[in-house]
BABA-79074 format. One record per atom (N, C-alpha, C, O): x, y, z. Coordinates in steps of 0.1 Angstrom, whole numbers, plus 5000, padded with zeros to 4 digits. Layout:
<nodes>
XYZ
...
</nodes>
This chain:
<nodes>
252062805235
251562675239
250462625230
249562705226
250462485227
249162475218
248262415228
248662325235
246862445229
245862385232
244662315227
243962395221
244262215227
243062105222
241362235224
241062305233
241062215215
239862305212
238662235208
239262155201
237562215208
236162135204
235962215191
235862335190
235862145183
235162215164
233762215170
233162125175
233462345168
231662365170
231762515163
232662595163
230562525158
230362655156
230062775162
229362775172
230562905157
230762985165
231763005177
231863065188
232462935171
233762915183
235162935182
235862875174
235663025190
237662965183
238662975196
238362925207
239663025193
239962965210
240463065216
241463045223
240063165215
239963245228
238263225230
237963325237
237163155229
236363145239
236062965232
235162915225
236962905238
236462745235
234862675237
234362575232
234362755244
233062685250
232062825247
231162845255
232262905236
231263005238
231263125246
232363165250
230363175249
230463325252
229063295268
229263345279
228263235266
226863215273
226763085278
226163005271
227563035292
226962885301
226562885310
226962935320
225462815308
224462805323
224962635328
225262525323
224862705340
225362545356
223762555354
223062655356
223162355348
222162405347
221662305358
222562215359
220462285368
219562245380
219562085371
219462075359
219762005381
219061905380
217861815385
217661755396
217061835371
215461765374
214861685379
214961575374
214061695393
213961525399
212361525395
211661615391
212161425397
210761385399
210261425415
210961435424
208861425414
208461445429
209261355441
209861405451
209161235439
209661185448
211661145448
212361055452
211761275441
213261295444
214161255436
215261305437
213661135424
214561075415
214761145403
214061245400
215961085395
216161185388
215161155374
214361065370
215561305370
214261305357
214461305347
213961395341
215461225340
215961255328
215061295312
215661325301
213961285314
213161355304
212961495305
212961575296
212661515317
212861685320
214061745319
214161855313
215161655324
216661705320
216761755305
217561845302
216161705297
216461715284
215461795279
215961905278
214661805277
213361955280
214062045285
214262135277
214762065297
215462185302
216562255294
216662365290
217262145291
218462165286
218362195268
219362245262
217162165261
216562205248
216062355248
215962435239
215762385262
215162495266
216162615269
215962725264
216862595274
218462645279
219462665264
220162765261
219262605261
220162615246
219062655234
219562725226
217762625230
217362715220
216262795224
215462835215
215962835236
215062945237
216063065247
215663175247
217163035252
217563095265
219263135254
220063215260
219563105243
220563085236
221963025243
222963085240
221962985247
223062875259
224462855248
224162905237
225462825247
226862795240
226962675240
226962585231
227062665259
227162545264
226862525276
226562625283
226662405283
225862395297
226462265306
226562145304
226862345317
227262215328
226062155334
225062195340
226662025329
225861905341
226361895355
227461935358
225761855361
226661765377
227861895380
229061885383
227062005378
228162145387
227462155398
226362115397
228062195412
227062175424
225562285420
224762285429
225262355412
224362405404
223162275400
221962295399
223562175398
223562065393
222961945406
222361835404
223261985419
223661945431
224261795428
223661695429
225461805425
226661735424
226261615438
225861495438
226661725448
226861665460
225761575463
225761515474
225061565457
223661435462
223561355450
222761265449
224061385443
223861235428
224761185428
225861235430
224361015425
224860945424
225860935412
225560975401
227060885415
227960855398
226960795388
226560875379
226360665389
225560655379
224660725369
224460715357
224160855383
223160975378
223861055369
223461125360
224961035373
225961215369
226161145351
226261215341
226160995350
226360965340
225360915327
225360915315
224460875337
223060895328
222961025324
222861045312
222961135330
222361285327
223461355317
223061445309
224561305316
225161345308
224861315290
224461395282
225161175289
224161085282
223161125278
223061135266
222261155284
220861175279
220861315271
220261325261
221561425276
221561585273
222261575262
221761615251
223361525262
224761565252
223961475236
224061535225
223261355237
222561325228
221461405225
220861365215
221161505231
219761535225
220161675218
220161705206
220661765227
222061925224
222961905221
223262005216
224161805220
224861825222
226061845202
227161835198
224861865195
225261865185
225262015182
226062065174
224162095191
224462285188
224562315202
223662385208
225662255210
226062315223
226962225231
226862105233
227762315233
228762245241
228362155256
227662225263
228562055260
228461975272
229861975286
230561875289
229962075291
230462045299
230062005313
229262075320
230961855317
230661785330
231261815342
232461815341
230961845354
231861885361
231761735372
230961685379
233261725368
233661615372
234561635388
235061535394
234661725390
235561835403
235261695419
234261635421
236061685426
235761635437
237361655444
238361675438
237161645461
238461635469
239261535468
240361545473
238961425461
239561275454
239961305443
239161345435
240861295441
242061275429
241361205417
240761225407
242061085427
241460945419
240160935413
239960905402
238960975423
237561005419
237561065409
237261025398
237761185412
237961315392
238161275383
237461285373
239361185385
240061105373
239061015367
238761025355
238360915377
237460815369
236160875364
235760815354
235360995372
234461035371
234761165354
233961195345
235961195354
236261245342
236261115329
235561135320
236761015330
236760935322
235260885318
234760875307
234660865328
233160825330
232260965321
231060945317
232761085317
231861225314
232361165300
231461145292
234061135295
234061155281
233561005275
233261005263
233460905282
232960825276
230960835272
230360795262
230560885281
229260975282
228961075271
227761105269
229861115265
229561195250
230161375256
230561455247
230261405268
230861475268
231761605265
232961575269
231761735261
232961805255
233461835259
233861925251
234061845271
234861945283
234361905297
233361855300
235161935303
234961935320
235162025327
236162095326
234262025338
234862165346
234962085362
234162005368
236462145364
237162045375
237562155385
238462235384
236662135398
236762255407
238062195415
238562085414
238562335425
239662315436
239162245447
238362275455
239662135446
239661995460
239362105472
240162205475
238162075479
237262165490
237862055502
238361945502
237562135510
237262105526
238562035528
238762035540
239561975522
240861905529
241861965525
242861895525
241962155519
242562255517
243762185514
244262125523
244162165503
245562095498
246462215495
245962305488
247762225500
248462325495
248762345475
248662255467
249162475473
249462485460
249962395455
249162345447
251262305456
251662195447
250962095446
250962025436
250062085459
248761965454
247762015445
247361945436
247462115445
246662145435
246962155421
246162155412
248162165419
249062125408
249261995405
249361965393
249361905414
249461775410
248161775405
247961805393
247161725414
245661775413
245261765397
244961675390
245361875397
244661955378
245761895371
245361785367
246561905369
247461775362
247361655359
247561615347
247061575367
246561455367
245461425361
245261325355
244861525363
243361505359
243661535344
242961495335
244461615342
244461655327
244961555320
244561505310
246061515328
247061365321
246161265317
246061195307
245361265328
243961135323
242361155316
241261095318
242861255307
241561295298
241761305282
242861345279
241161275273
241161345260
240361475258
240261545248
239861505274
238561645269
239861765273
240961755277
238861885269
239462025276
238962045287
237962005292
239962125292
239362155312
239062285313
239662365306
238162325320
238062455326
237962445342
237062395349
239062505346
239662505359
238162565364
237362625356
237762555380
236762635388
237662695404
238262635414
237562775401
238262855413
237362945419
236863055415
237362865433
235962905440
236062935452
235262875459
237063025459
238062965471
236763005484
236962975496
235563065478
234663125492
233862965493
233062955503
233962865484
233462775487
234562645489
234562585499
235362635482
236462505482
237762555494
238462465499
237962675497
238462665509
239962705507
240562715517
240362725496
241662725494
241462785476
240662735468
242362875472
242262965458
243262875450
244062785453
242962935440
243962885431
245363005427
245063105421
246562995431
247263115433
247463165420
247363075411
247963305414
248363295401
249163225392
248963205380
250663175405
251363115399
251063025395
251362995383
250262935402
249262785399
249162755388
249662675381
247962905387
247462895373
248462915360
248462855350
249263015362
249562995350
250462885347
250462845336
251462805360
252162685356
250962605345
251262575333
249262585355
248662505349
248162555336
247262485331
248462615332
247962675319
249162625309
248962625297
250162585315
251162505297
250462395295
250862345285
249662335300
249062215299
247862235286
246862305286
248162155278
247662155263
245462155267
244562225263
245762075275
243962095279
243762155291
242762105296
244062205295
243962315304
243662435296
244562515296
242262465289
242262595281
241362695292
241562815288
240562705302
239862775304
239262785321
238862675324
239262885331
238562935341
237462975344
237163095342
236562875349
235462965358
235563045368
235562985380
235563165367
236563295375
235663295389
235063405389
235263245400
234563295412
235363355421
234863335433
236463425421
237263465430
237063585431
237063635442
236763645422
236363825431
237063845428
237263735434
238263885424
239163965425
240264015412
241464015414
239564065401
239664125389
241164145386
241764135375
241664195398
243364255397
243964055397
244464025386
243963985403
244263835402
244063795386
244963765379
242763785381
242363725370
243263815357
243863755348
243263945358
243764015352
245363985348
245863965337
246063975361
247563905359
247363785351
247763785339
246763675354
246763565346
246363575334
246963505325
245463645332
245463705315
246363765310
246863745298
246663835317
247863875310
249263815308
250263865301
249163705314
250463595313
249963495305
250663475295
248963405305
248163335296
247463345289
246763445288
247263225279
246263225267
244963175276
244063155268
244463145289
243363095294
241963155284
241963235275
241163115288
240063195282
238963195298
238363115305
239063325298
238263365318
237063315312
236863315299
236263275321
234763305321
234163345341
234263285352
233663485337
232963505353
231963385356
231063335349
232463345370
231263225375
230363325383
229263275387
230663475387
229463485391
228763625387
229263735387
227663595384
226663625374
227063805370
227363855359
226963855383
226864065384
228164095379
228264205374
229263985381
230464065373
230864025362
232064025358
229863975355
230163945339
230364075333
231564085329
229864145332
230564275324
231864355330
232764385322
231864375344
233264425347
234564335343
235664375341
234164205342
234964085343
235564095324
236764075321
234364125317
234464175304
235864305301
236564295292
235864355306
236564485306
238264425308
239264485304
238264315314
239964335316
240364155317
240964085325
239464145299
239864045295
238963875292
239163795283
237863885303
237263735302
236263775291
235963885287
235863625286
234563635275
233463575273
232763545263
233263545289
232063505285
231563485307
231963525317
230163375302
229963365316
229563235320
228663195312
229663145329
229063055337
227563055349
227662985359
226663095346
225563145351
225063035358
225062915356
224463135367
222963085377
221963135373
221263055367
221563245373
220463355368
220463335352
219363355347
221263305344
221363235331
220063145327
219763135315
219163065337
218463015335
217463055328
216862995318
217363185335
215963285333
216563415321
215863475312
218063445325
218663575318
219463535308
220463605306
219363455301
220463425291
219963485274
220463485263
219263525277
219263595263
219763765264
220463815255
219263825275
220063955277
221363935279
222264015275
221663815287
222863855292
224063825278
225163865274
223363765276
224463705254
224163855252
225063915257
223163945246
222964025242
224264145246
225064205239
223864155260
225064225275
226464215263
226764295254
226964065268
228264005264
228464055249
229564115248
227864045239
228064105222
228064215224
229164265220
227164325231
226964445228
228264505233
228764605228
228764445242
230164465248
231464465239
232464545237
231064355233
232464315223
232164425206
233064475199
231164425207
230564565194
231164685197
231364775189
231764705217
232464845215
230764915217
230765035220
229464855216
228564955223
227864935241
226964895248
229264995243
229364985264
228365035268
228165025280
227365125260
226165215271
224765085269
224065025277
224965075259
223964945258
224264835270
223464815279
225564775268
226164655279
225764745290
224664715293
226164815295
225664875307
224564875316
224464845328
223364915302
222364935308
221664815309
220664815317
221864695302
221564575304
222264535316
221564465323
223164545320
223864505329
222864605341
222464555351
222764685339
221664775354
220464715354
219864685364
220364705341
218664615343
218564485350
217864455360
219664395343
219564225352
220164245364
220464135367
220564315373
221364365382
220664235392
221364145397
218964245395
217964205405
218264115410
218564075421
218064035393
218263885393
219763785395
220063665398
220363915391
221663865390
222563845402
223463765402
222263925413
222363935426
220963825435
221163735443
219863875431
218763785441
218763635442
218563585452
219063555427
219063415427
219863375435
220063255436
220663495444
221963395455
221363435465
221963415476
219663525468
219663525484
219663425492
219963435504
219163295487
219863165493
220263135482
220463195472
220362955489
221362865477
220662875467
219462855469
221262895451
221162955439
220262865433
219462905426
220162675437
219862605434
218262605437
217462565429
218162645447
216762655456
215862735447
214762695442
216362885446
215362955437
215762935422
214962995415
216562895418
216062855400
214962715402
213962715396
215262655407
214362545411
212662605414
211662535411
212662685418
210962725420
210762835410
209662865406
212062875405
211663035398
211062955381
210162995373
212162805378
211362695368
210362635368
209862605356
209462595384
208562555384
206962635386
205962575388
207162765385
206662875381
206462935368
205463005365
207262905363
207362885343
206962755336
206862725323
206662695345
206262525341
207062455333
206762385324
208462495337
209362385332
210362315343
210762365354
210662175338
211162065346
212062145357
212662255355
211962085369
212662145379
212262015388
212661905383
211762015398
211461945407
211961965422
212562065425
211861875430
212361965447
213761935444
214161875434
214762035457
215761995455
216261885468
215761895480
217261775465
217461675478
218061765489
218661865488
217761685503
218761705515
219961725517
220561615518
220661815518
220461935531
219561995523
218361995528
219562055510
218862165502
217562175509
217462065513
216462255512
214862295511
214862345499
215762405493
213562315497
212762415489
212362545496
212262575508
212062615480
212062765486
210662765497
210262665503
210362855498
209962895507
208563025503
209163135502
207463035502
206463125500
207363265497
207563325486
207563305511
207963415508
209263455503
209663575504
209863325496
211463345490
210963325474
211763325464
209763295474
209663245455
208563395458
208163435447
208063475468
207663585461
208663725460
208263835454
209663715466
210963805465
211263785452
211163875444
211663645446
212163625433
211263665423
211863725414
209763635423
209063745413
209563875417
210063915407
209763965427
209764075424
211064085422
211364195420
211964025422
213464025418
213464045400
213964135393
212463885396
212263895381
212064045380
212964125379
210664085380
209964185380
210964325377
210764395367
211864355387
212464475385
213964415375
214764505373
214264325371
214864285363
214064285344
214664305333
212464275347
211864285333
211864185331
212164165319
211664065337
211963965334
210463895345
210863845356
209263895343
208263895351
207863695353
207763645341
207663605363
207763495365
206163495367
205563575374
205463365360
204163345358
203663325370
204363245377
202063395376
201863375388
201063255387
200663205397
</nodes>
């Protein structure tokens, strides 16, 4: 099957989008609006100090679910011009609306855009052939590449193997954000497809490594992305005691940034490092005293110590 690939460097197509992406927080100002100068500070920050590939906008990482389309389209805009010449931009354009995906996809590549990541229609559990219609459609109505998100402990419904691999003859259909847990699944579809895996959650990027994916979609990425690239190479070098022990070390953070929502503590664990973050909107709280001092000691036994 041939698939559409982005010319960038360091890239080929078994990992279209790189090896290292962070779902990166979106910046508000105090009183809740968005911050597109901080967006772009972060996102300069994430890609040349944190070594980034590429970076989702508007992933619920992003809190999707409280910005506006206009927002999702400014922020894209504003990042992809400032990075997006040494880093991939992918938008995640994902909603339970068809039709929505469709326009809000069209809306990301006219935005400057290189990819989208288009999660499984949540909460109105559509059977398998809808979900095939679904990612189809959306593919039929794009010039970008997709990277499927398969998230079924949040969207409510998985993506089955067969799914996937039907949806994988699809020329832009190159790639998975793997959150399913379940290694023996992802493994079949590697092994039937050219996809290119990437773990969406953070602790099983190295096992996830072992039986096939290449790379990662991070939360803890914010703060860990230079170990964790390091992790990912030292892997592919064939030196596994190294990957390992990096993988023991970020273990803390890698697991702690989800003792609540993932959003909440990168959001304070940034505003502790004095970079753009800002509160996060309703339902979300902000952390909490004694949840931003667990995350220093999360940093902390990670090696990774958060400015008091």
């Amino acid at each position: 099957m041939t698939h559409y690939h982005p010319a960038a460097p360091d890239r080929d197509a078994s990992r279209p989008f790189g090896r290292l992406i962070t779902a990166m927080v979106t910046p508000f100002t105090a009183d809740g609006s968005l911050d597109l100068d901080g967006a772009v500070r972060l996102a300069q920050h994430l890609v040349d100090e944190q070594g980034n590939d590429a970076l989702v906008l508007n992933g619920t990482t992003g809190e999707s679910p409280t910005t506006t389309d206009a927002e999702k389209e400014s922020l894209i805009r504003a990042v992809a011009e400032v990075v997006g010449d040494r880093a991939r931009i992918l938008a995640g354009v994902g909603t339970n609306d068809t039709r929505h995906t469709i326009e809000l996809a069209a809306q990301a590549e006219k935005a400057g855009a290189h990819g989208l990541l288009v999660v499984t229609p949540y909460y109105n559990k559509p059977p398998q052939s809808g979900l095939l219609r679904h990612f189809t459609a959306v593919a039929d109505g794009t010039g970008l590449p997709i990277m499927l998100y398969d998230i079924p402990h949040r969207a409510g419904t998985a993506i089955a193997t067969d799914t996937l691999v039907r949806l994988a003859e699809h020329g832009r259909i190159v790639a998975v954000k793997d959150a399913k847990g379940d290694l023996t699944a992802t493994s079949e579809v590697l092994a039937r497809t050219d996809l290119a895996y990437y773990s969406g959650e953070d602790a099983l990027t190295l096992p996830a490594l072992a039986v096939g994916t290449v790379g990662v979609v991070g939360t803890s990425t914010h703060f860990t992305g230079v170990q964790t690239k390091q992790m990912i190479e030292a892997y592919e070098a064939g030196d596994h005691a190294t990957a390992l022990a990096l993988h023991r070390r970020l273990l803390p953070l890698y697991t702690g940034i989800f003792r609540t929502q993932g959003v909440i503590l990168v959001k304070a664990g940034l505003a502790a490092k004095g970079l753009p973050a800002g509160p996060v909107r309703p339902p979300l709280v902000d952390a909490t005293a004694d949840e931003l001092a667990q995350l220093r000691a999360d940093c902390a036994a990670a090696g990774l110590a958060l400015p008091e």
